[in-house]
C-alpha positions in Angstrom: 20.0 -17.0 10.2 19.8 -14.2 12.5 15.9 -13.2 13.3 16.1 -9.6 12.2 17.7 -10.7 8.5 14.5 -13.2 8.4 12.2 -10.3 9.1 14.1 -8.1 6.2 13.9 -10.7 4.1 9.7 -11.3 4.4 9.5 -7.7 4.4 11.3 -7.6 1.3 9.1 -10.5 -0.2 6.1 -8.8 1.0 7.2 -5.4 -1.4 8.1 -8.1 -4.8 4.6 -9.6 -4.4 2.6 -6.0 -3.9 4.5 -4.8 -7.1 4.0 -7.7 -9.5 0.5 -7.3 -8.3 0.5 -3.7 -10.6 1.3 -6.2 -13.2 -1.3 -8.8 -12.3 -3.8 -5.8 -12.5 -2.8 -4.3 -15.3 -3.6 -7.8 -17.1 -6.9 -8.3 -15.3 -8.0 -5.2 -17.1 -8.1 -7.0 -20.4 -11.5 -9.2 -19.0 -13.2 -7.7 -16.1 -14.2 -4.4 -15.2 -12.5 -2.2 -11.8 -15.1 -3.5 -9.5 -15.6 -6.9 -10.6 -11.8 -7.0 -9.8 -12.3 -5.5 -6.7 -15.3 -7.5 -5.2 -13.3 -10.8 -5.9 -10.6 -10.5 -5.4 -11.2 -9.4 -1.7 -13.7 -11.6 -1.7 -10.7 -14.6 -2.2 -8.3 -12.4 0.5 -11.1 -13.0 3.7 -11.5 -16.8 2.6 -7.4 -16.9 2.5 -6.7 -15.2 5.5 -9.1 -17.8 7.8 -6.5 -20.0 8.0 -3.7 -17.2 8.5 -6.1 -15.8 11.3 -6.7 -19.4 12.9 -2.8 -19.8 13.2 -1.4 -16.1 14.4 -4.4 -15.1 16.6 -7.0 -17.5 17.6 -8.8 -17.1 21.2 -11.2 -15.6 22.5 -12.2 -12.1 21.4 -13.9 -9.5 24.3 -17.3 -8.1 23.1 -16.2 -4.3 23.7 -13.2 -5.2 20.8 -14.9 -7.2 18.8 -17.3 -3.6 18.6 -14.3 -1.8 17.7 -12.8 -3.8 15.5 -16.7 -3.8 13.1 -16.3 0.2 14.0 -12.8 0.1 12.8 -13.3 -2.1 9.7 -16.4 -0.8 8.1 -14.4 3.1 8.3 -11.7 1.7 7.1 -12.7 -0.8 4.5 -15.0 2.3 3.0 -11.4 4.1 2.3 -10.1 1.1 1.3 -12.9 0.2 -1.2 -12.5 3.4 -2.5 -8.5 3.8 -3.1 -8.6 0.5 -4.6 -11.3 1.2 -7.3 -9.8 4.7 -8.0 -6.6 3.1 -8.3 -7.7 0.1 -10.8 -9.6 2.6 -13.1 -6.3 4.4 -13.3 -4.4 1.3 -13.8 -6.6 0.6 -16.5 -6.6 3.9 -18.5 -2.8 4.1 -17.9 -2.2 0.6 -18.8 1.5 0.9 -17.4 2.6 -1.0 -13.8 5.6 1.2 -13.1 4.1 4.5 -13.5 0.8 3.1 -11.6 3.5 1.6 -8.7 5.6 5.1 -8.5 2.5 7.4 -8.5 0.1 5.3 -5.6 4.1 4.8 -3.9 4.0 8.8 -2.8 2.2 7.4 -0.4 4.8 6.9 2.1 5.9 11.0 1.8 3.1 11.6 2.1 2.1 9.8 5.9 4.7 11.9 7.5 3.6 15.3 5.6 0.1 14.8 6.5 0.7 13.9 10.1 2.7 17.3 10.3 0.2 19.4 8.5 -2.7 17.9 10.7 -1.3 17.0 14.1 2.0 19.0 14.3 3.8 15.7 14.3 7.5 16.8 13.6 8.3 16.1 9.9 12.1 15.4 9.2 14.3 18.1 6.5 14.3 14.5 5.1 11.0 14.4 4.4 10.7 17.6 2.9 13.6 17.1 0.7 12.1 13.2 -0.3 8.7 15.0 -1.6 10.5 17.8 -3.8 12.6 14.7 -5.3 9.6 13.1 -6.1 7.6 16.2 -7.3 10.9 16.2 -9.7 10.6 12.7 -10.7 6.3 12.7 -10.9 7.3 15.6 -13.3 10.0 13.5 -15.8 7.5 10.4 -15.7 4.2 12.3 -17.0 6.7 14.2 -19.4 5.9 13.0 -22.9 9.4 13.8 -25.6 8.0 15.3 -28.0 4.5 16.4 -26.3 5.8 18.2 -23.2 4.0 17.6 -19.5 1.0 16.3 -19.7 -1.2 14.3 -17.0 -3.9 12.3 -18.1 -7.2 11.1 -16.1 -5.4 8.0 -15.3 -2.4 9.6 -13.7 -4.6 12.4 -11.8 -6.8 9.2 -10.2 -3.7 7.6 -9.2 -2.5 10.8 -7.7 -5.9 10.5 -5.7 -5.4 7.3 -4.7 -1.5 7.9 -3.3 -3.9 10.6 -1.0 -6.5 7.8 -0.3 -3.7 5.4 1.0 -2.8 7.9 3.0 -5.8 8.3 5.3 -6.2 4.6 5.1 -2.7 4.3 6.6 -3.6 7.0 9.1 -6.5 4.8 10.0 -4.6 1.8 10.4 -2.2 3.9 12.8 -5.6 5.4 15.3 -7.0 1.9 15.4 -4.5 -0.6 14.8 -2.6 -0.6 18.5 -6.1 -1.2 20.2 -6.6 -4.3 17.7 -5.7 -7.7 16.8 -4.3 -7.1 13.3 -5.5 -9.8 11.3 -9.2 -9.7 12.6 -8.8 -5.9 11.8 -7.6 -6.7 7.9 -10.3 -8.9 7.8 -12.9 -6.8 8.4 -11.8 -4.5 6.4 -11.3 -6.8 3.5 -14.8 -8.2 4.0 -16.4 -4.3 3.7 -14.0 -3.8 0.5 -15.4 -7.3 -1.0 -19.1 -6.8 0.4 -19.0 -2.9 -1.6 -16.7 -4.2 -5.1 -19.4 -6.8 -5.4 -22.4 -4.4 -4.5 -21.4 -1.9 -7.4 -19.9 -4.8 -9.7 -23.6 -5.9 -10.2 -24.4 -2.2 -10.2 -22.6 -1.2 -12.7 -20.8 -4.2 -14.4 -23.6 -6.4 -14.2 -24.4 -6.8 -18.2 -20.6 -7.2 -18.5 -20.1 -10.1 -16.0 -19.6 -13.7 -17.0 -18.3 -16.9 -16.1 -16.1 -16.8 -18.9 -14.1 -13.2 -18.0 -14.2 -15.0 -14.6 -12.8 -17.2 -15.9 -10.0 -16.2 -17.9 -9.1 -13.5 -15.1 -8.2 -16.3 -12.4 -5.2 -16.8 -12.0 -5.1 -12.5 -12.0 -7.5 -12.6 -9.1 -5.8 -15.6 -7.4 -2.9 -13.8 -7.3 -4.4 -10.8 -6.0 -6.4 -12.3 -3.9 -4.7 -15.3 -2.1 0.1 -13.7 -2.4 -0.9 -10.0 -2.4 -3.5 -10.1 0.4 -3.0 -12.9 2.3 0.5 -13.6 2.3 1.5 -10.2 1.8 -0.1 -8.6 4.8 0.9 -11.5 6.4 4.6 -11.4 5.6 4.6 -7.8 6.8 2.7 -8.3 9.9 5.6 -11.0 10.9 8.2 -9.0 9.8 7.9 -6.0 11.3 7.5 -8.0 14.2 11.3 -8.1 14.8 12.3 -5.2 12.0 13.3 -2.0 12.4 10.8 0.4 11.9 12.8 2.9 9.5 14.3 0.3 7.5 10.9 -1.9 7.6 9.3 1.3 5.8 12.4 1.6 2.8 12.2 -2.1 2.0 8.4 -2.3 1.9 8.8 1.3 -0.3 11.0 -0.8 -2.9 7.0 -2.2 -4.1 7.4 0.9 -6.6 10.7 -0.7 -7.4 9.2 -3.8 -8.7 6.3 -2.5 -10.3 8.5 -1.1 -12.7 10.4 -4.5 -12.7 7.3 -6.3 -13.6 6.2 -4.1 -16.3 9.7 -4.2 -18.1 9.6 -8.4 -17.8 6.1 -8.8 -18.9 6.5 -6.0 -21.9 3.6 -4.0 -20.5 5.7 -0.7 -19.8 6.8 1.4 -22.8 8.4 3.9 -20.4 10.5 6.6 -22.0 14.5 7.3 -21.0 13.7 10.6 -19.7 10.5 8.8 -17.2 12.7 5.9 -15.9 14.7 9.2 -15.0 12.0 10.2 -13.2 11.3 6.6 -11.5 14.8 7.2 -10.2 14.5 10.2 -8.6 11.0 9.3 -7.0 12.2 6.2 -5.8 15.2 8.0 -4.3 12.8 10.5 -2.7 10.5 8.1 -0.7 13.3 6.4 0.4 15.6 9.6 1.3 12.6 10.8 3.3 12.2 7.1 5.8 15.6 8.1 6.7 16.8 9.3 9.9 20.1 10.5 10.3 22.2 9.3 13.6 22.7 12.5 15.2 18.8 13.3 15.4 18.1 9.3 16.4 20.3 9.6 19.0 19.0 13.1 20.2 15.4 11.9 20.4 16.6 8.7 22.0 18.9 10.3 24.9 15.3 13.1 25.2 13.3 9.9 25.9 15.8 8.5 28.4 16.0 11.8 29.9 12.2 11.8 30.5 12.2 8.0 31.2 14.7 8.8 34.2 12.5 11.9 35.4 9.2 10.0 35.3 11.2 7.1 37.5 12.7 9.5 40.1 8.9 11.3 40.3 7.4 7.8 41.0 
């Protein structure tokens, strides 16, 4: 099997585990509070990834990275904390994996948006066109027959943690070429566990027990051990040898699959007109990763133009 259909393919493995694990969280709701899930779960993703770390990237480690990468990981891990516990407690009040997976999934239009807005980065028609096809669908999946539009709490947090993801993703971009990856997603993880723990005994001490613990594990093993450990893993090796466009639309099929998983597991009670909506975000984040070949191969023949330039300079 050809290397770059192996790389699709744990890409595409990567997005089915990150949207089962809406499912996973919507059940873990039922026993332990938003940061108890947190704390422990990312607390079982940093003793999971030792092994993963010991295989991809051991050696030595130079002091002046090993500063960055403890700069890098407690600023990032912070955003991290905090787009994870938003997003639980609005997993929890929406009780519905799909719309939770299609809502935090905006994400992706939203990267390209915000690097244009910020930086000036040229954004694609594409782009713009993806958004208002998910602004559309966003609008059909909070629309309630019978009730008219309405967004609740849950939906609203959700929204905030699509915008959270966001600046973590921008933050992965500034630091992650000066890094090894997996040192840098283990610090982070270790800041997210070290602050879900922290305000778990805060303010879900009197609720904690062995027993929700208990009946929560194989929730937080899942979360803990397929979605972070193998799933950042399978994506760090597959985009390895992936395209970058197409490595983006697979890994955006996680909203996909959320919805999947809710339909399987009869958590999702999702309306004909909101599936409709589903639709027409999915279509949107994927519509806006694409790049059509006339522009690919104008940038490309700019870049061998400048290459050449450079070359005859030197």
């Amino acid at each position: 099997m050809k290397t770059k259909t192996l790389s699709n393919l744990a890409l595409l493995l990567a997005a089915i585990i990150w949207g089962f694990a809406f499912v996973a969280q919507v059940e873990g709701t039922k026993y332990i509070g938003p940061f108890t899930m947190v704390g422990v779960r990312f607390l079982i993703s940093i003793i999971a990834l030792i092994p993963v770390i010991l295989i991809f990237e051991r050696g030595r480690v130079s002091r002046e990275e090993r500063r960055l990468t403890v700069i890098a990981s407690v600023i990032t891990g912070i955003v991290l904390f905090a787009a994870v516990s938003i997003q639980q407690f609005g997993i929890e009040m929406t009780s519905s994996a799909g719309v939770s997976g299609f809502i935090t999934g905006l994400y992706i239009i939203f990267v390209p948006i915000s690097y244009f807005l910020f930086f000036r980065k040229k954004t694609g028609m594409q782009v713009w066109l993806g958004a208002l096809s998910a602004v559309v669908g966003l609008f059909l999946l909070c629309y309630k027959p019978g009730e008219g539009f309405s967004v609740g709490l849950g939906e609203l947090l959700l929204f905030i943690c699509s915008l959270l993801w966001t600046l973590h993703v921008m933050l992965i971009d500034h630091f992650g070429k000066k890094l090894r990856s997996l040192h840098y997603s283990w610090g982070q993880f270790a800041v997210c566990a070290a602050l879900g723990i922290i305000f778990m005994f805060i303010f879900e001490g009197d609720q904690l027990s062995l027993g929700a613990l208990s009946d929560a594990k194989w929730v937080l093993l899942y979360l803990g051990v397929l979605s972070s450990g193998c799933g950042y893993t399978l994506q760090v090796v597959g985009q390895k040898n992936a395209d970058p466009t197409y490595a983006v639309i697979i890994l955006s099929t996680e909203s996909a699959f959320s919805a999947i998983g809710g339909a399987i597991f009869g958590i999702d009670n999702i309306p004909l007109i909101g599936y409709a909506g589903c639709v027409l975000m999915f279509g949107g984040i994927i519509f806006s990763q694409l790049e059509f070949p006339r522009k690919k191969a104008k940038r490309e023949e700019l870049a061998e133009s400048t290459e050449t330039k450079e070359n005859d300079e030197t």
